[in-house]
Biopython code that builds the backbone (N, CA, C, O; Angstrom):
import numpy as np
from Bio.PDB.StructureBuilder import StructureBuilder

atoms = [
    (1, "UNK", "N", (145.957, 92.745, 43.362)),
    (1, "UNK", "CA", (146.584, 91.775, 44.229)),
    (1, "UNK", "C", (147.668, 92.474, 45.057)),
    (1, "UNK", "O", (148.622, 93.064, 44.550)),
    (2, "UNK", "N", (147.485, 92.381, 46.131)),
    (2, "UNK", "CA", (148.498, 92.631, 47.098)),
    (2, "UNK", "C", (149.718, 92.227, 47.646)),
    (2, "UNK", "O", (149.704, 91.179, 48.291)),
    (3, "UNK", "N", (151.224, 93.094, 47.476)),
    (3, "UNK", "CA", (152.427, 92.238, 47.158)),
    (3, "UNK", "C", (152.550, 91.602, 48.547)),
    (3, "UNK", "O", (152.134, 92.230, 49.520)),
    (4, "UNK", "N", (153.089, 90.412, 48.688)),
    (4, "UNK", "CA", (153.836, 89.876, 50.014)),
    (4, "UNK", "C", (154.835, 90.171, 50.438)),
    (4, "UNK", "O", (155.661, 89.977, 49.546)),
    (5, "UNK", "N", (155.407, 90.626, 51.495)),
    (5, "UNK", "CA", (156.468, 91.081, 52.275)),
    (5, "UNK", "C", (157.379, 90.271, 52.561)),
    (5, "UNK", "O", (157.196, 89.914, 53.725)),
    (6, "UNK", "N", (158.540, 89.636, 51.995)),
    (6, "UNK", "CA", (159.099, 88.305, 52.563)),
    (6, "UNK", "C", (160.385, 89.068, 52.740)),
    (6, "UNK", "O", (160.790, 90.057, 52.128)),
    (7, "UNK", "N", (161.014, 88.275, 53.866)),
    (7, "UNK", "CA", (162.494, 88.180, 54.275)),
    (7, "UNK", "C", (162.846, 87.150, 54.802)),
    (7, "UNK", "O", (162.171, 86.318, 55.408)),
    (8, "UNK", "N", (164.359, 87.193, 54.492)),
    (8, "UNK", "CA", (165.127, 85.887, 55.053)),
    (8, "UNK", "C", (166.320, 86.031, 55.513)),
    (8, "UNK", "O", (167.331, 86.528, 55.017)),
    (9, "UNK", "N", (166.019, 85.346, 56.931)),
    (9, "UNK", "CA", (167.979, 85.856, 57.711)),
    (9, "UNK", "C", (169.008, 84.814, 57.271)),
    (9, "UNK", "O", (169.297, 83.717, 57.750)),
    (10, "UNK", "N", (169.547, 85.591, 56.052)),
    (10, "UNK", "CA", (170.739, 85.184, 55.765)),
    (10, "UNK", "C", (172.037, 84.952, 56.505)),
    (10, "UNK", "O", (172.827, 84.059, 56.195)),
    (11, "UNK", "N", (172.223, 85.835, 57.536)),
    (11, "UNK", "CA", (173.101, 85.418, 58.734)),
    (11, "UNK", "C", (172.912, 85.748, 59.872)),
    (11, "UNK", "O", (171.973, 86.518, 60.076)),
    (12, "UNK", "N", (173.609, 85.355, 60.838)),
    (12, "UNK", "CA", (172.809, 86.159, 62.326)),
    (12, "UNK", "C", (174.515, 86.289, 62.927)),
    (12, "UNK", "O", (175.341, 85.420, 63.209)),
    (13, "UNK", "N", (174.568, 87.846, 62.961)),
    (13, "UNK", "CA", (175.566, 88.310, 63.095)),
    (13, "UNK", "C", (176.107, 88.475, 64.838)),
    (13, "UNK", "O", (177.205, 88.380, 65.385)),
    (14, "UNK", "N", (174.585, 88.791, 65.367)),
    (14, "UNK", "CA", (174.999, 89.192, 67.063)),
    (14, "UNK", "C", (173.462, 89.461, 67.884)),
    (14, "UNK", "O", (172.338, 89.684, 67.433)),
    (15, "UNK", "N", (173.913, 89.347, 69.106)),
    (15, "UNK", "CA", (172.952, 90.123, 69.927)),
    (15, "UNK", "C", (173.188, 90.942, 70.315)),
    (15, "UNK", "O", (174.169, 90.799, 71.045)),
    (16, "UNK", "N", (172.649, 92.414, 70.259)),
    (16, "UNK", "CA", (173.096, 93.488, 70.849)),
    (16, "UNK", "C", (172.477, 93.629, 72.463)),
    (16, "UNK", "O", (173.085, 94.241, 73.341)),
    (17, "UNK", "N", (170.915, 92.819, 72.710)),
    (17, "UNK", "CA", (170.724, 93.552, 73.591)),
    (17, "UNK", "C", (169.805, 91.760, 74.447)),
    (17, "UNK", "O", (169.361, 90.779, 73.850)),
    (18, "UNK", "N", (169.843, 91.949, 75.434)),
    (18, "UNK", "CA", (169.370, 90.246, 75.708)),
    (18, "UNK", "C", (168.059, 90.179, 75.878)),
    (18, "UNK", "O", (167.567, 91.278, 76.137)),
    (19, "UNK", "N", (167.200, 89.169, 75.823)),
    (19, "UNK", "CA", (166.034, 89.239, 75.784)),
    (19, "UNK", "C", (165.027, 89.776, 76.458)),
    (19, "UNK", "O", (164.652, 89.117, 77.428)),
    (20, "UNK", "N", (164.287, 91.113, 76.168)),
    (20, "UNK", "CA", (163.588, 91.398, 77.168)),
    (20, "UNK", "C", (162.165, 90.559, 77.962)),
    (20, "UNK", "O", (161.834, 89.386, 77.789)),
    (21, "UNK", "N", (161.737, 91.222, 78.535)),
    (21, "UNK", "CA", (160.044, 90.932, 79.230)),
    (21, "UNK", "C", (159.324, 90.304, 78.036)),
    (21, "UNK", "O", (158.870, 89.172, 78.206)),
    (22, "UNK", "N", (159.185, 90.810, 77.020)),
    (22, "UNK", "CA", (158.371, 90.326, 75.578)),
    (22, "UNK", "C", (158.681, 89.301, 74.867)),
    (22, "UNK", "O", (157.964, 88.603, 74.149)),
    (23, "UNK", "N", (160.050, 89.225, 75.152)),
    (23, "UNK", "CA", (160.489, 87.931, 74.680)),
    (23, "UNK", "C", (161.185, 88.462, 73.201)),
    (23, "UNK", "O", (161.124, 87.724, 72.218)),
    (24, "UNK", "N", (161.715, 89.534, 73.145)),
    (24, "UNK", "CA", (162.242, 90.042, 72.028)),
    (24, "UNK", "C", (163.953, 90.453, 71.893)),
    (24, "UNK", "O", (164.463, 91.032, 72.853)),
    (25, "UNK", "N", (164.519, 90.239, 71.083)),
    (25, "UNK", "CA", (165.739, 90.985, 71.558)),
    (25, "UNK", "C", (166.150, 91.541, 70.157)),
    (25, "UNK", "O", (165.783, 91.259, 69.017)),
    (26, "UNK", "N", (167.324, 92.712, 70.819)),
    (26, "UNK", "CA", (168.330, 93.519, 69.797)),
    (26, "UNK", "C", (169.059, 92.531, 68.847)),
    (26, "UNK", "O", (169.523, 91.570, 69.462)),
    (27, "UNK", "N", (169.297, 92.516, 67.419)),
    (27, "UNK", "CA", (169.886, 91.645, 67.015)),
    (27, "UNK", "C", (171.247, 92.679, 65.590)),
    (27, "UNK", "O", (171.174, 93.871, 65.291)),
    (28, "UNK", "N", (171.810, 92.117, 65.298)),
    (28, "UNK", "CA", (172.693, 92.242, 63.887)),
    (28, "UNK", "C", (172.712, 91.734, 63.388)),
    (28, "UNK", "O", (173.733, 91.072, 63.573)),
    (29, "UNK", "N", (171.742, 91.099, 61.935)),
    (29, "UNK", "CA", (171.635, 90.312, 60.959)),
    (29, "UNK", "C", (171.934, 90.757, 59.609)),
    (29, "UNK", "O", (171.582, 91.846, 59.155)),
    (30, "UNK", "N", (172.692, 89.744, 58.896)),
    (30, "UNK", "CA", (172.459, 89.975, 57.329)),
    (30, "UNK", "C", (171.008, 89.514, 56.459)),
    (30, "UNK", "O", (170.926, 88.343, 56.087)),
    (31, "UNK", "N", (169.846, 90.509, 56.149)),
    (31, "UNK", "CA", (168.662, 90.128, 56.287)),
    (31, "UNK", "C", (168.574, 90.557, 54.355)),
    (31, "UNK", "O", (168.935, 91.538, 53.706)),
    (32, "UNK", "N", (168.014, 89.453, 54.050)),
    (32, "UNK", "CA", (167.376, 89.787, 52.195)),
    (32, "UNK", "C", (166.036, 90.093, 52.315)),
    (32, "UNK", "O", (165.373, 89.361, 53.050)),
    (33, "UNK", "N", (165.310, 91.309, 51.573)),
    (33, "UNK", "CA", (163.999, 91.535, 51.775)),
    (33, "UNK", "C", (163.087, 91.520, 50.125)),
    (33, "UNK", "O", (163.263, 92.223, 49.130)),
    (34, "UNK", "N", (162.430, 90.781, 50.304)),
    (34, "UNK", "CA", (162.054, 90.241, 49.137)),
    (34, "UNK", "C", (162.613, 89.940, 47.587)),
    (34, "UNK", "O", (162.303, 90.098, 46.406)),
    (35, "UNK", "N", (163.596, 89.427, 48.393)),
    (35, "UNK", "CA", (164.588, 89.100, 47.168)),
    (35, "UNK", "C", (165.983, 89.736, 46.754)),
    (35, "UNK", "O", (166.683, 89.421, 45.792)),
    (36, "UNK", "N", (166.187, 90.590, 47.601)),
    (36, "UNK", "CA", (167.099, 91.587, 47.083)),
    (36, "UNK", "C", (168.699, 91.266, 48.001)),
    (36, "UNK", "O", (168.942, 90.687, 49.060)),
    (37, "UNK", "N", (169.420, 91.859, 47.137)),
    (37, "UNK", "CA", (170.922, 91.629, 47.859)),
    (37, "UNK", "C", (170.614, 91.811, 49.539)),
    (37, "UNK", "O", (169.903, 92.711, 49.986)),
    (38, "UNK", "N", (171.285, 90.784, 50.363)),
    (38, "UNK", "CA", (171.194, 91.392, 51.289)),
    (38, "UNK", "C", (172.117, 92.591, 52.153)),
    (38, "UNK", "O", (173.108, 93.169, 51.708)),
    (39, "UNK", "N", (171.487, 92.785, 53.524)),
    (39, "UNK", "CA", (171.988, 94.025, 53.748)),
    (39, "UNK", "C", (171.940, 93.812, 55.597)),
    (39, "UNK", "O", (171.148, 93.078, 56.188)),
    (40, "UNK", "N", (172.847, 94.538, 56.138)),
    (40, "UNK", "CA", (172.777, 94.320, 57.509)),
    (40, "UNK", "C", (171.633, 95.377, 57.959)),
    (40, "UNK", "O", (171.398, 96.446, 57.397)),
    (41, "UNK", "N", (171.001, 94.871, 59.047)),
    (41, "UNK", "CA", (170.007, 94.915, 59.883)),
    (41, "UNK", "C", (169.938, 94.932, 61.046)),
    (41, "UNK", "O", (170.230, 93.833, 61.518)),
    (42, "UNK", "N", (169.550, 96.060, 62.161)),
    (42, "UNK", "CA", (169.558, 95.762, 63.183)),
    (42, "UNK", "C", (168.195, 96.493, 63.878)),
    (42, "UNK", "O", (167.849, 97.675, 63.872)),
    (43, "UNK", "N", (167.623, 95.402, 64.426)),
    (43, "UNK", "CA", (165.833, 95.853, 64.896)),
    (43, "UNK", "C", (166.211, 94.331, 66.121)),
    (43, "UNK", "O", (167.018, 93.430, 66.351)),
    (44, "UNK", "N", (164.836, 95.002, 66.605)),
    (44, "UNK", "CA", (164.434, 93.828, 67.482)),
    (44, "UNK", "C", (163.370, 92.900, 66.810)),
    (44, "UNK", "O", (162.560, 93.123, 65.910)),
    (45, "UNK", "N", (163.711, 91.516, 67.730)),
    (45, "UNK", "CA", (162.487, 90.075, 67.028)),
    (45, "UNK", "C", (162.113, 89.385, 67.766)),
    (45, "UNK", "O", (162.697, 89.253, 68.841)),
    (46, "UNK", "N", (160.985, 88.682, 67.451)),
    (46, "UNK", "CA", (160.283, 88.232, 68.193)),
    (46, "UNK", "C", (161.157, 86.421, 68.356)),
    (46, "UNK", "O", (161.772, 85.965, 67.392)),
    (47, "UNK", "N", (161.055, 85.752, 69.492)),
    (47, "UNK", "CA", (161.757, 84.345, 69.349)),
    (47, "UNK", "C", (161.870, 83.765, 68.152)),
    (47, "UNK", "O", (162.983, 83.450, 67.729)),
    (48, "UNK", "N", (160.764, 83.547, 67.454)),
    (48, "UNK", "CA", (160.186, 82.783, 66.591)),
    (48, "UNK", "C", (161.064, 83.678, 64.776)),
    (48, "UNK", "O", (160.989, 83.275, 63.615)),
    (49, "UNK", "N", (161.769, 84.896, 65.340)),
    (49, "UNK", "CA", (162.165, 85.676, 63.968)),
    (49, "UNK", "C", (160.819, 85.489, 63.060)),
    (49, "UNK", "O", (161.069, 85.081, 61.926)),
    (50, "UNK", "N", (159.349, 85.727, 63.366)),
    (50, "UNK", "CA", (158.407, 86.194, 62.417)),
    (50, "UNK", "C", (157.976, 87.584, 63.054)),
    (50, "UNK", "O", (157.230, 88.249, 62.335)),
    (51, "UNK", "N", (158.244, 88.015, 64.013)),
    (51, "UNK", "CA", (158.014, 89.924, 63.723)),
    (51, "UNK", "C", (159.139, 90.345, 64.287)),
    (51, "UNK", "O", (159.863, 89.847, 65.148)),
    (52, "UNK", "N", (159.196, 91.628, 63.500)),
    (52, "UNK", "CA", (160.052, 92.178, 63.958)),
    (52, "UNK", "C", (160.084, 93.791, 64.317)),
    (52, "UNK", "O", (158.865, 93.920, 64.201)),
    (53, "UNK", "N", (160.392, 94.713, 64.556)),
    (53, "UNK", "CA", (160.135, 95.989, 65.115)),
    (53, "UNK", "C", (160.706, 96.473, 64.281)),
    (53, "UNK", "O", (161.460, 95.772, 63.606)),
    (54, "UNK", "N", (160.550, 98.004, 63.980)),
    (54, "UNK", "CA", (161.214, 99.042, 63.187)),
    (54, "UNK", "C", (162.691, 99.349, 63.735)),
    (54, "UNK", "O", (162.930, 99.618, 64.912)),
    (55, "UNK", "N", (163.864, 99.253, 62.480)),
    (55, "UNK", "CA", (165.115, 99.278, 62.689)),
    (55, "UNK", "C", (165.650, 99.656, 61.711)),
    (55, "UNK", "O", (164.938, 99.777, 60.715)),
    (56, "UNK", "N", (167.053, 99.980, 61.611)),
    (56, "UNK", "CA", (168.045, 100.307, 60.539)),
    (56, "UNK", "C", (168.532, 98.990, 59.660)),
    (56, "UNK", "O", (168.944, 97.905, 60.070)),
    (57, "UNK", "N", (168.318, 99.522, 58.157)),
    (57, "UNK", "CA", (169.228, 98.220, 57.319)),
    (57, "UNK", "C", (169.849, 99.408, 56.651)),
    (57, "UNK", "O", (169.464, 100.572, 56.764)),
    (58, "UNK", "N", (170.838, 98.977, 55.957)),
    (58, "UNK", "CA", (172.242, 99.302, 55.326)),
    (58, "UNK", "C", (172.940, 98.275, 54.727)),
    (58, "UNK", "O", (173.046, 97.115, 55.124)),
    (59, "UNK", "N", (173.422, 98.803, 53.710)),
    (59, "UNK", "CA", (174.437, 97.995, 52.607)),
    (59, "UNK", "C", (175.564, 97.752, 53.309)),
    (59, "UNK", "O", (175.849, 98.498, 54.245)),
    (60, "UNK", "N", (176.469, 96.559, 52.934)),
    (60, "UNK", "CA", (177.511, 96.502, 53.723)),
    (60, "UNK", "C", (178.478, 97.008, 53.598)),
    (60, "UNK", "O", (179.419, 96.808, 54.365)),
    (61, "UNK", "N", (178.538, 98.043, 52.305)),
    (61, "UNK", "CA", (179.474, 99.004, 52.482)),
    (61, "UNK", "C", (179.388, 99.746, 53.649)),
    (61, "UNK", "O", (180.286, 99.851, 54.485)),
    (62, "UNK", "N", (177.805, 100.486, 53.712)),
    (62, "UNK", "CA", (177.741, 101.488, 54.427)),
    (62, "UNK", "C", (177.945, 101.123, 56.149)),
    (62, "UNK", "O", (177.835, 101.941, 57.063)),
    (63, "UNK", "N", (178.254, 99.730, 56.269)),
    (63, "UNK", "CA", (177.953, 99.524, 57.437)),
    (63, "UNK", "C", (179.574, 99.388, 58.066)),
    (63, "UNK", "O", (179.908, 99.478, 59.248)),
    (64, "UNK", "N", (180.420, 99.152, 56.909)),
    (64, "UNK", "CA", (181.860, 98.733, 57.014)),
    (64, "UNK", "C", (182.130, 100.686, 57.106)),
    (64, "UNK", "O", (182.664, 101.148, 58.114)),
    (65, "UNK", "N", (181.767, 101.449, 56.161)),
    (65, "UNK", "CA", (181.858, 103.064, 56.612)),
    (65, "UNK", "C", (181.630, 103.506, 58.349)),
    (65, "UNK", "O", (182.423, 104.109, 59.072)),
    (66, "UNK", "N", (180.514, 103.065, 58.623)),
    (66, "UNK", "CA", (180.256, 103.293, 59.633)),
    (66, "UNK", "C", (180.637, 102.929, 61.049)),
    (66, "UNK", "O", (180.542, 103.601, 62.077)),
    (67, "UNK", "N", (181.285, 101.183, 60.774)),
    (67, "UNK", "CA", (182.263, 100.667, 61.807)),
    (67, "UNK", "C", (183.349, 101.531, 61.944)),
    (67, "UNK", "O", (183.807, 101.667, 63.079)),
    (68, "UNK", "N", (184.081, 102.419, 60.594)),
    (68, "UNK", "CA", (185.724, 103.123, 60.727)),
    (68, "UNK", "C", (184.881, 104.713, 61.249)),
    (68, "UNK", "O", (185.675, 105.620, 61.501)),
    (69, "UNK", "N", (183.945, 104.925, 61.348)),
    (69, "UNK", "CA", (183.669, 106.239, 61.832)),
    (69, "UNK", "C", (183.453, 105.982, 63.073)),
    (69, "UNK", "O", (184.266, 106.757, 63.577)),
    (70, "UNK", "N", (182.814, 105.318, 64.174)),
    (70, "UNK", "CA", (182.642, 104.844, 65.161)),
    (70, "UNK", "C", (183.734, 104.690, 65.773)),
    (70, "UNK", "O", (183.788, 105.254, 66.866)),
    (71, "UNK", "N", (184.987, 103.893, 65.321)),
    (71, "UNK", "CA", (185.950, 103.631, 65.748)),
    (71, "UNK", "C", (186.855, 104.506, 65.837)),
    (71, "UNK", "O", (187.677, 104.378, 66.744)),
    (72, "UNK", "N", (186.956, 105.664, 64.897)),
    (72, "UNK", "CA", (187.188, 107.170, 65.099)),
    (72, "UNK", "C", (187.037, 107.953, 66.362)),
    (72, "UNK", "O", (187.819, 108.505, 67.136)),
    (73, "UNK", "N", (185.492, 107.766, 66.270)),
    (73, "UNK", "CA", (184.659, 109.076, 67.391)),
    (73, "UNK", "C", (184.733, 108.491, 68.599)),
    (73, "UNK", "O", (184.881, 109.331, 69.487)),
    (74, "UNK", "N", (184.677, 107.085, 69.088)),
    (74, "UNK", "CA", (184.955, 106.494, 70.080)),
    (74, "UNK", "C", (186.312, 106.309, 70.607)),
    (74, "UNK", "O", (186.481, 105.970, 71.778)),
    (75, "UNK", "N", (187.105, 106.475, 69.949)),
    (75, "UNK", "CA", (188.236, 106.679, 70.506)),
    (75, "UNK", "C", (189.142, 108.029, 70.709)),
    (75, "UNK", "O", (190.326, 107.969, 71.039)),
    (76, "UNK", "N", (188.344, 109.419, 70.440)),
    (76, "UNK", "CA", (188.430, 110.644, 70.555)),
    (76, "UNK", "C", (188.856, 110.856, 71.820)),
    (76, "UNK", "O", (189.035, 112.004, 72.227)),
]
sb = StructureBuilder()
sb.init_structure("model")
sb.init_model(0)
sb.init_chain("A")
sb.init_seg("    ")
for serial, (resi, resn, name, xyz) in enumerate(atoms, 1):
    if name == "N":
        sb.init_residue(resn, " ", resi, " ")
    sb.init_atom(name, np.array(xyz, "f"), 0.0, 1.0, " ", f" {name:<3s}", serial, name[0])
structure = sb.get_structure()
């Protein structure tokens, strides 16, 4: 038997990028994937949030790490 792939957007944090031609856009979500703690996410989706494109997830530590490094190098 073949496992099912489920996720659920636990929050919807932002749009990064506005909707293109496809009808898809950049997003920042707190996304749970088959059950598991969730974790921020950022890919593109389809209107409907049933597909979505290949993207980065991360724990929210790592994502709170990565806001103070950004905010570092960007202000260099």
């Amino acid at each position: 038997m073949a496992n099912e792939f489920k996720f659920e957007i636990v929050k919807s944090i932002a749009a990064l990028r506005p909707t293109n031609e496809n009808g898809w856009t950049r997003e920042v979500n707190l996304v749970s994937y088959n059950g598991a703690e969730p974790k921020v996410d950022i890919r593109d989706w389809n209107s409907e949030h049933t597909k979505m494109s290949k993207g980065i997830t991360m724990t929210v530590q790592e994502a709170k790490l990565l806001i103070g490094y950004l905010g570092v190098a960007l202000n260099e």
